[in-house]
Phi, psi and omega in degrees: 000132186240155193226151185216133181217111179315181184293309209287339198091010173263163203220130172243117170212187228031057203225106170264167150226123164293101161264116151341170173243132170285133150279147191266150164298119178248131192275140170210154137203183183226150185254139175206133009272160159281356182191150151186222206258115159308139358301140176241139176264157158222150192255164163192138208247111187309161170197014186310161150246136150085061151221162201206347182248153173208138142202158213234172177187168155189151218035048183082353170252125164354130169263309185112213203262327206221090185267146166214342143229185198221137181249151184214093169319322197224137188281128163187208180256104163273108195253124167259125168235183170212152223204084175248158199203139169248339159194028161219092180317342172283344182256052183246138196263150162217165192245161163196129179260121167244135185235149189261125153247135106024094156297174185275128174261147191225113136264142178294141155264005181198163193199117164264095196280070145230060149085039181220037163082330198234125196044001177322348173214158160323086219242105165284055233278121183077354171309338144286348186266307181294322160263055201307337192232029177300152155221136171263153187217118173270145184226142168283197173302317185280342202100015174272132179286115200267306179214166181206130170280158166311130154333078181071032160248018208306304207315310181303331183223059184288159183297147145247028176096322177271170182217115170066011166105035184227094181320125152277175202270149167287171186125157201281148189208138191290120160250149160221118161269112157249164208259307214060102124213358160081006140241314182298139176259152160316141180243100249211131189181183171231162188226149203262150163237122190233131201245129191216000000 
């Protein structure tokens, strides 16, 4: 209730005003996949309430107001956000989703250690960077472990074909990368040894 009163002293009241109830805004949206292998597309799916402005980013660069996928060119950490408001940007809400795109791990099926520089070891390419604690393991033909990497140390010490300081023989040999990350399965295959 406002009461108003002039230079003369005259007083006017009760002259009321109704303010509505605002709802407040919530930034949502939802992502798919939550992860995969770069390049990666992503859909993204608005789910704000009580909002009507948008804008969107990721790692901080403009996006624009109305996105529904995205491309991730390159493997990292993606902070997506979303920055929703219905008709004061200071009462605007956000939401932010981080997302993984993936390096590509390149296992080889054959490697020729002999000594030209070229393919001498089993080179398992981004498996410590994707895998911090992976360890890998070789098997002959009977089931012997021939070799075992170092915990998330494959690069530094990738096989080179011996055992015990000894060139294995050619011929195919059993492996398993296992990632230790409590989602991912082991990966199992075989790899040719070829001396040439």
């Amino acid at each position: 209730t406002f009461t108003l009163t002039n230079n003369y002293g005259c007083i006017s009241k009760d002259t009321v005003i109704s303010i509505g109830t605002t709802n407040p805004t919530i930034a949502a949206f939802n992502i798919n996949p939550t992860s995969g292998l770069a390049p990666l597309t992503v859909h993204l799916n608005n789910t704000s309430q009580f909002a009507s402005n948008y804008l969107w980013s990721v790692n901080n660069q403009n996006q624009g107001a109305a996105i529904t996928s995205m491309l991730l060119d390159t493997a990292g950490i993606y902070a997506i956000e979303l920055i929703a408001w219905e008709y004061d940007l200071a009462c605007a809400d956000t939401a932010v989703y981080t997302i993984k795109a993936l390096h590509k791990i390149i296992i080889p099926t054959a490697f020729t250690p002999n000594n030209d520089n070229t393919n001498d070891t089993w080179e398992l390419l981004n498996i410590d960077i994707q895998y911090p604690k992976n360890t890998v393991q070789v098997f002959n033909r009977w089931g012997n472990l021939i070799y075992e990497s170092i915990p998330g140390k494959y690069a530094q010490h990738p096989w080179d074909g011996r055992f015990n300081d000894e060139m294995m023989p050619v011929g195919s040999y059993y492996y398993q990368i296992n990632p230790n990350n409590g989602i991912s399965e082991t990966m199992t295959g075989t790899v040719s040894l070829i001396l040439k």
